[in-house]
C-alpha positions as CSV (number, residue, x, y, z in Angstrom):
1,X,113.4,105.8,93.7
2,X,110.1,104.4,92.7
3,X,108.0,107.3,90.5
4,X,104.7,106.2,92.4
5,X,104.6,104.9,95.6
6,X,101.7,102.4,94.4
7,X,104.4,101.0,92.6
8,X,106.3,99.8,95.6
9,X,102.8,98.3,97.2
10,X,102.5,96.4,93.6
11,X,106.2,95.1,94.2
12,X,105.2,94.0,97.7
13,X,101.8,92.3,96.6
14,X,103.6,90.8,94.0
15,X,106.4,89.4,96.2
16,X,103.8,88.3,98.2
17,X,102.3,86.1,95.7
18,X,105.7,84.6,94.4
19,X,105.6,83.5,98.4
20,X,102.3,81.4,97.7
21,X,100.3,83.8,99.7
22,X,96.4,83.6,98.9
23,X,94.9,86.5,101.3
24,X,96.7,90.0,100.4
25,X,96.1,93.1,102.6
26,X,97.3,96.2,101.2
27,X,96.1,99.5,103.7
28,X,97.4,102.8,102.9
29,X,96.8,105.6,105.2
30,X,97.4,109.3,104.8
31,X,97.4,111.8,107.6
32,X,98.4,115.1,106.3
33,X,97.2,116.9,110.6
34,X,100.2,114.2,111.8
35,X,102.1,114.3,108.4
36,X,102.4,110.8,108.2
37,X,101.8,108.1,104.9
38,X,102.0,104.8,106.1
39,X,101.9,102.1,103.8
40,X,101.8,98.3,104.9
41,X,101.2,95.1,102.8
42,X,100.6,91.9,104.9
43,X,99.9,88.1,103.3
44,X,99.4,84.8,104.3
45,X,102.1,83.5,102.3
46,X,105.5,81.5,103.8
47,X,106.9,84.2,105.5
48,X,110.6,84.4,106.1
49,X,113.2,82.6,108.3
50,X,115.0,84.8,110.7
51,X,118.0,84.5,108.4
52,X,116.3,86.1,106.1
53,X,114.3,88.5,107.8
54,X,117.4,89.7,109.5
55,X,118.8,90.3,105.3
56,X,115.3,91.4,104.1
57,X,116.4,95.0,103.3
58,X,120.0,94.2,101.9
59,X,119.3,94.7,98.3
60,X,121.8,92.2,97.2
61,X,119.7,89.3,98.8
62,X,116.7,87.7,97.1
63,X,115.3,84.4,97.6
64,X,114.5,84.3,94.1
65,X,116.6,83.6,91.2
66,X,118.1,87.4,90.4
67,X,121.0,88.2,91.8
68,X,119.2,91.6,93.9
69,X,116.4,92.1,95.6
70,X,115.6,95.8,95.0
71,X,112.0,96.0,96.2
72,X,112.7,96.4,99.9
73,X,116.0,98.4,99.9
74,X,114.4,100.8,97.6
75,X,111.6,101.5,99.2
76,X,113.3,101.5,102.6
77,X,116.1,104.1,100.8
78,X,112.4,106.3,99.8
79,X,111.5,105.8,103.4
80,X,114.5,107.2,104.6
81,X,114.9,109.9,102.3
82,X,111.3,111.2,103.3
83,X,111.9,111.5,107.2
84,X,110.6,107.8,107.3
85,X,111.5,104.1,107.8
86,X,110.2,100.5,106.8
87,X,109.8,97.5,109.5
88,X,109.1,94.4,108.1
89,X,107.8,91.4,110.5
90,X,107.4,88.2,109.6
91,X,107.1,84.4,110.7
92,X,108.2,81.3,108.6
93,X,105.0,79.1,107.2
94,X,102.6,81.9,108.3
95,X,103.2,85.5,106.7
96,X,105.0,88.8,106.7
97,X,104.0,92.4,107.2
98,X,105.7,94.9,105.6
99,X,105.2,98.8,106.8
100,X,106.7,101.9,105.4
101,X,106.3,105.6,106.9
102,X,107.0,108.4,105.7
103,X,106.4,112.3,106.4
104,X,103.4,113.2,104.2
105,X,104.6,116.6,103.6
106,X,107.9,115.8,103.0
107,X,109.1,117.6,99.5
108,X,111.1,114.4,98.5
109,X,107.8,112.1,98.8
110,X,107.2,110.6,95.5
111,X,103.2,111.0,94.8
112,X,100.6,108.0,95.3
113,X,98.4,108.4,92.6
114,X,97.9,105.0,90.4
115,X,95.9,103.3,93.6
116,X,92.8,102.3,91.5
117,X,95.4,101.3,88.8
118,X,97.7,99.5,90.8
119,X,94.8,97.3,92.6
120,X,93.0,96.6,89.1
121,X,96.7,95.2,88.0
122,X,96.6,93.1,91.2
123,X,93.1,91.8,91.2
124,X,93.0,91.3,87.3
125,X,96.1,89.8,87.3
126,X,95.4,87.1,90.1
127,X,91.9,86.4,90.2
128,X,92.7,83.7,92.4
129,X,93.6,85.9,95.6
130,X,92.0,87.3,97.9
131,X,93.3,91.2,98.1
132,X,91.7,93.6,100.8
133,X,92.5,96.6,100.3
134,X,91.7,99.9,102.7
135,X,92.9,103.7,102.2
136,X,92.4,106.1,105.0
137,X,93.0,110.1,104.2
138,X,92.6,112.6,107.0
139,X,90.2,110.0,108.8
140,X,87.7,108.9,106.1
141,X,87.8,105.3,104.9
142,X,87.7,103.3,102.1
143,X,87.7,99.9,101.6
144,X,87.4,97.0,98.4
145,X,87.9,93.2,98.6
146,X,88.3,91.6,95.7
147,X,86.1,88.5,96.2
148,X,83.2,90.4,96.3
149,X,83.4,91.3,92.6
150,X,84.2,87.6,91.5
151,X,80.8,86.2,92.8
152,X,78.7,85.0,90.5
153,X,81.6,82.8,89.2
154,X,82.6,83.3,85.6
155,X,85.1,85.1,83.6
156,X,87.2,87.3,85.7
157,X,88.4,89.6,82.5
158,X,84.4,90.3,81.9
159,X,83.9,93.8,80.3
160,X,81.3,94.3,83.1
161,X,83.4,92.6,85.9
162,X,86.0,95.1,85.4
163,X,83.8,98.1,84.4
164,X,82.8,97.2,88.1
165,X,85.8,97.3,90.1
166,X,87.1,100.3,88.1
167,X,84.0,102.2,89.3
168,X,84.6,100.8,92.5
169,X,87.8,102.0,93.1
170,X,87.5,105.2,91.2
171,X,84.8,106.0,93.0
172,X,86.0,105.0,96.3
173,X,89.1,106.6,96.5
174,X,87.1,109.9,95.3
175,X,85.0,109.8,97.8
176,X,88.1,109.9,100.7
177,X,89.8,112.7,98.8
178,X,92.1,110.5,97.2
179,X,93.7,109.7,94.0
């Protein structure tokens, strides 16, 4: 199990990109009155076959080069574990979708606390994609996409540039109540 459960959405945004995706939706929503967390990355990238869709939580099938592919299985093994499941959905040459829920209360539920962290990693460390992000808690709503912060063009790793997206974030998630 994961320590953070922004860790898992960075493995999924991540996964996404290694599938050429360029548009990355990450939406995280926490409702503590129906004790649900839902978490649910979706990308344009080149989506699965059903073959593969129909192995996608087996973690001893990857597409990639390693012999596992531990992202899925171990987030759908946290799922599980916290009253919860993962569906993922997806179409060859046009994306995938990847939810996980879980019970919110649930006293196995690893925390999410590195959001701001997790999406800086993202956005810093592919300029070139588009990333929308949205976090819902107990019905107020934030949401950052990461193109608005590249425009002027110039260098993404700015001190100001990211002073600005940290603020963002921080400030963002604050203001919803979360982490």
């Amino acid at each position: 199990m994961m320590e953070d459960l922004s860790l898992h959405l960075l493995d999924l945004a991540e996964n996404a990109i290694s599938a050429g995706a360029t548009r990355i939706t990450v939406a995280v929503n926490e409702n503590e009155r129906r004790d649900l967390l839902t978490l649910r990355v979706t990308d344009d990238g080149r989506g699965m076959t059903e073959e593969e869709l129909a192995r996608a939580l087996d973690p001893f099938f990857t597409t990639k080069r390693k012999r596992t592919g531990l992202g899925l299985a171990l987030l759908a093994q946290t799922a599980g574990c916290c009253g919860g499941d993962v569906t993922v959905e997806s179409v060859a040459a046009k994306g995938t979708k990847v939810t996980a829920r879980l019970r919110y209360g649930h006293i196995d539920r690893p925390p999410l606390t590195k959001m701001a962290e997790t999406m800086m990693m993202l956005v810093f460390g592919h300029p070139e994609i588009d990333f929308r992000y949205s976090h819902r808690r107990n019905g107020r709503t934030f949401s950052f996409t990461s193109p608005a912060f590249f425009a002027p063009p110039g260098p993404a790793w700015s001190p100001e540039r990211i002073g600005r997206v940290r603020r963002a974030l921080r400030t963002g998630l604050k203001a919803i109540g979360a982490s």
